[in-house]
C-alpha positions in Angstrom: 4.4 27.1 -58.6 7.5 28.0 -57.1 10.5 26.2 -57.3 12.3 24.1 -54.6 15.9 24.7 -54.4 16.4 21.2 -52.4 17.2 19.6 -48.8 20.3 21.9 -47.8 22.2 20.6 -44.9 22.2 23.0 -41.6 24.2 26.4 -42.1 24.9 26.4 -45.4 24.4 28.7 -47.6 21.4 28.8 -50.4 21.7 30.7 -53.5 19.0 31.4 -56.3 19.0 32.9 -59.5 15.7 34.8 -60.9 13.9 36.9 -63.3 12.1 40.2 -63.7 10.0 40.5 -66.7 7.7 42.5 -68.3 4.3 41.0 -68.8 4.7 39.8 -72.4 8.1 38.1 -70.9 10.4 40.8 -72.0 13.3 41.0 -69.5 13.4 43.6 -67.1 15.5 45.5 -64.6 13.2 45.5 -61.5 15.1 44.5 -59.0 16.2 47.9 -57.9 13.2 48.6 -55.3 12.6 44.5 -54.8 13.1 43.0 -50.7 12.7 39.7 -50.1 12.4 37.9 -46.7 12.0 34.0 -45.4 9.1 32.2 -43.7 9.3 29.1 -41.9 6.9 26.7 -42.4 3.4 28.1 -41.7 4.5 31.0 -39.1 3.5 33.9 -39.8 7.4 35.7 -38.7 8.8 36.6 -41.8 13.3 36.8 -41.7 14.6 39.8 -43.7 18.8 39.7 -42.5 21.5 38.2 -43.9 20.0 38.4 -47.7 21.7 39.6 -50.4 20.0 40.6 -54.0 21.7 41.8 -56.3 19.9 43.0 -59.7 20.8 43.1 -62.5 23.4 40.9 -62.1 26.6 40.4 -64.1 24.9 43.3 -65.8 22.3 41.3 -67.5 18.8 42.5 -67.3 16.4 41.2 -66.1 18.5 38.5 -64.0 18.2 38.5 -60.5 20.9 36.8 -57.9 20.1 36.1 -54.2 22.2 34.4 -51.5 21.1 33.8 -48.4 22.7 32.8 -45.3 21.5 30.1 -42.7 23.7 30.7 -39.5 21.2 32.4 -37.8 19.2 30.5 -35.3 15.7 30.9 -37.4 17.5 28.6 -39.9 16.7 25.2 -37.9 16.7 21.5 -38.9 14.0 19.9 -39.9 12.0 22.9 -41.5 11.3 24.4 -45.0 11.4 27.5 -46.0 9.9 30.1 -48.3 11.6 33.1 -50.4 8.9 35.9 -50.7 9.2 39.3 -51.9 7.6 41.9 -49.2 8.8 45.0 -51.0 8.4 46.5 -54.8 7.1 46.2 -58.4 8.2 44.8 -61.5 7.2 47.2 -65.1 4.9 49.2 -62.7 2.9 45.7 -61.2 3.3 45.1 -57.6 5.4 42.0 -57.1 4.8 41.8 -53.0 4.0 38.2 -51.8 5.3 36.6 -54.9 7.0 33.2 -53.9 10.4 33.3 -55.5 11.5 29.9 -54.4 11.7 27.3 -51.2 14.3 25.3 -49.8 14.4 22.8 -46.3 17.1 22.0 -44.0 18.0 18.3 -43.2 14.2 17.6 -43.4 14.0 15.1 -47.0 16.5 12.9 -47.1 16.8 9.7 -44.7 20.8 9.1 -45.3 23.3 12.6 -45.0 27.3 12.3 -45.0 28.7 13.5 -41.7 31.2 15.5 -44.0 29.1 18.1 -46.3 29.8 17.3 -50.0 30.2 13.7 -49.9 27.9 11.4 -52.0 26.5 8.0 -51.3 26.9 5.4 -54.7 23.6 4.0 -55.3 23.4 1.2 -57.6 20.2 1.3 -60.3 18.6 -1.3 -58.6 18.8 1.1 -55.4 21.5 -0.7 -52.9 23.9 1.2 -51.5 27.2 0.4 -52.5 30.3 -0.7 -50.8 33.6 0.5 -51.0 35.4 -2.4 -48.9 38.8 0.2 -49.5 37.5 3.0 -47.9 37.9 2.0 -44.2 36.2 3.7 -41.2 38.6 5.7 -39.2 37.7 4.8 -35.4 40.1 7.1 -33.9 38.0 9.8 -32.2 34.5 8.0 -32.4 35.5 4.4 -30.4 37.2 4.5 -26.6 40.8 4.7 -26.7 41.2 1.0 -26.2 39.0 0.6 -28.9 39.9 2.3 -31.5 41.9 1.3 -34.6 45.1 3.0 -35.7 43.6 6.3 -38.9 42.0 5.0 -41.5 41.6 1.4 -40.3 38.4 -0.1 -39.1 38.5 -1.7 -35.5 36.5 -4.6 -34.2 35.3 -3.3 -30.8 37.5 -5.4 -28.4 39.6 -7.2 -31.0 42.5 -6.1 -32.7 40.8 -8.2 -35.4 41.3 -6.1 -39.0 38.6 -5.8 -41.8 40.5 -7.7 -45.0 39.9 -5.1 -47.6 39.2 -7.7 -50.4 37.5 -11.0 -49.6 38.5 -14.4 -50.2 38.2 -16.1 -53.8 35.7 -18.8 -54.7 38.8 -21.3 -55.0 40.5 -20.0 -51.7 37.2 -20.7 -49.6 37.1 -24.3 -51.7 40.4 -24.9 -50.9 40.3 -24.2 -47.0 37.2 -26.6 -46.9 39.2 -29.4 -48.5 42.3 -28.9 -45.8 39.8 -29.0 -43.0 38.5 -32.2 -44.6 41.4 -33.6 -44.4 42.3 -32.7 -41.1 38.7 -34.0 -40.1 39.4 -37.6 -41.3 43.0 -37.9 -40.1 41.5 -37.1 -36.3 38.8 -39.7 -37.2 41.5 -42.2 -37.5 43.5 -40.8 -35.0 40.1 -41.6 -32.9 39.7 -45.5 -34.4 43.4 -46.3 -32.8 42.4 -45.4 -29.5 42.5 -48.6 -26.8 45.6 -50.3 -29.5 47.7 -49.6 -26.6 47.6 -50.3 -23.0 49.3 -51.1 -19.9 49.3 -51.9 -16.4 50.1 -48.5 -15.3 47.4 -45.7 -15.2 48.4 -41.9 -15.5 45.7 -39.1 -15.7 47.0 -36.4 -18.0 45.2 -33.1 -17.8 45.2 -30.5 -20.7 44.9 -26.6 -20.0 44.2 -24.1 -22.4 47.1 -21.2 -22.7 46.0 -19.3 -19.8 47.4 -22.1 -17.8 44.2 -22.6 -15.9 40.6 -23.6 -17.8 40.8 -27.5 -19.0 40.7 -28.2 -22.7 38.3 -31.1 -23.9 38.2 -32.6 -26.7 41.8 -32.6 -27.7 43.4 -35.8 -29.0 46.7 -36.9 -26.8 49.0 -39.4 -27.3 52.3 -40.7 -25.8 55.9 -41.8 -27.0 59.1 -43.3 -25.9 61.3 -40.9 -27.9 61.5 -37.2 -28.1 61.0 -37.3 -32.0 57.3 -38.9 -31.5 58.4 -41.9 -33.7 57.3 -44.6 -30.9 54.2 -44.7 -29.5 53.2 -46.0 -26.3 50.4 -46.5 -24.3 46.2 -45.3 -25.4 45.7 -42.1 -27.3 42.4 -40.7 -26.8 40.6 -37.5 -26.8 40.3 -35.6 -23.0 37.1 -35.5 -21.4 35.0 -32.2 -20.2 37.5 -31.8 -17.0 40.2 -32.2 -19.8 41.6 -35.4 -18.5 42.5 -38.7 -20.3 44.0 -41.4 -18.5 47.0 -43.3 -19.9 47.7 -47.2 -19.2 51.7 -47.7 -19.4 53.5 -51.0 -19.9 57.0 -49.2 -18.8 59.1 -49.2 -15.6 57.9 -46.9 -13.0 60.4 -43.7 -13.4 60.4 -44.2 -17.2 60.0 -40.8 -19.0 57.9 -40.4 -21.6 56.5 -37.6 -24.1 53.1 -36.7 -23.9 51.5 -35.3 -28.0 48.6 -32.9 -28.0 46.3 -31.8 -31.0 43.3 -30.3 -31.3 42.1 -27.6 -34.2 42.6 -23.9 -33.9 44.9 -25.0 -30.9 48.8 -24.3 -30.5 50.7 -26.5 -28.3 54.2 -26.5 -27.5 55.0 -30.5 -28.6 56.0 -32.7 -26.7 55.8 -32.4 -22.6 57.7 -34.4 -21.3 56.4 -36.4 -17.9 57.5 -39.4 -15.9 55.6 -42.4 -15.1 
């Protein structure tokens, strides 16, 4: 049976090393009057160029060396291949139509590097493995307002980065407990609401940063001093046009300073308004 030199990516080039023998398995040097050519598949076209055997080689006999180039456009993706000698005998026995060898080009293997040589890690249990160091380069393959600066992975519209390491057991623990806490200080911030109250009613409105969409859900509260150490009036948390109203038991004209809160959100504390 002839052997099978492997799955050889597109133009590159295949060598083999062979014997000539004599029929008790003495070596031999036959490969003076031996051609070779390729076949493709099953077609019947047999490929004689760009072959080069040498025999004996390194001045050994018997051994055989034969490279073969695949640039030519009969080398094609997706097809195997077959080394056959057309031409010559071996100790006086014609060795025409003797299979040396076959090979194929990209037409095994499901998973190829874009860059010839490089290797895929496979665990034993047969996952792929992940290098979470080894970071995409995006320069080239995403749109220019895409991409990520060499070496650095881009999240398509973000200029979001890939953390190389992941967080620790403890550090995900930890964040959990802080948003707890936050969670049950807004839960009392909540219970105070109504404590306050006064004759006059102001609707407050709360944007988002773009100036323009309305932010619900975000706990407000007022005070009668820029430090936010007196508080005045119902907190409470905006509704979906992001309004709460305020009931005042000040002067009209007073000034006061209106507190907002709300997680994930930045504001710049306090604004100041007048009743």
């Amino acid at each position: 049976m002839a052997k099978y030199l492997g799955d050889y990516p597109s133009q590159q080039t295949v060598y083999l090393m062979t014997n000539a023998h004599k029929a008790d398995g003495t070596p031999i040097d036959g490969a003076g009057g031996l051609a070779v050519s390729v076949y493709k598949d099953d077609v019947a076209t047999e490929y004689a160029s760009d072959i080069t055997l040498v025999g004996p080689f390194d001045s050994r006999t018997g051994l055989i060396s034969l490279k073969i180039l695949t640039t030519n456009a009969f080398y094609v993706a997706g097809h195997d291949y077959f080394i056959v000698v057309t031409t010559g005998t071996v100790d006086s026995i014609s060795a025409v139509s003797y299979v040396l060898a076959s090979f194929s080009i990209e037409n095994r293997s499901a998973l190829r590097p874009t860059e010839k040589g490089r290797t895929l890690d496979v665990a034993s249990s047969g996952e792929a493995g992940i290098d979470l160091t080894n970071k995409l380069d995006t320069v080239g393959i995403l749109p220019a307002a895409q991409a990520g600066a060499a070496s650095g992975l881009a999240i398509v519209g973000s200029t979001m980065a890939l953390a190389a390491v992941p967080p620790t057991k403890e550090q995900v623990r930890a964040e959990m407990d802080s948003n707890s806490t936050r969670l049950e200080n807004i839960h009392a911030d909540i219970a105070n609401i109504a404590t306050l109250g006064g004759a006059i009613a102001k609707t407050y409105t709360v944007y988002e940063s773009d100036g323009v969409t309305k932010m619900a859900s975000c706990l407000v509260w007022a005070t009668s001093d820029l430090a936010g150490a007196n508080e005045i009036a119902n907190r409470g948390l905006t509704d979906d046009l992001g309004h709460h109203i305020f009931y005042f038991d000040v002067p009209a004209g007073t000034t006061v300073y209106i507190w907002r809160r709300k997680s994930l959100k930045t504001f710049a504390n306090p604004d100041i308004e007048v009743v």
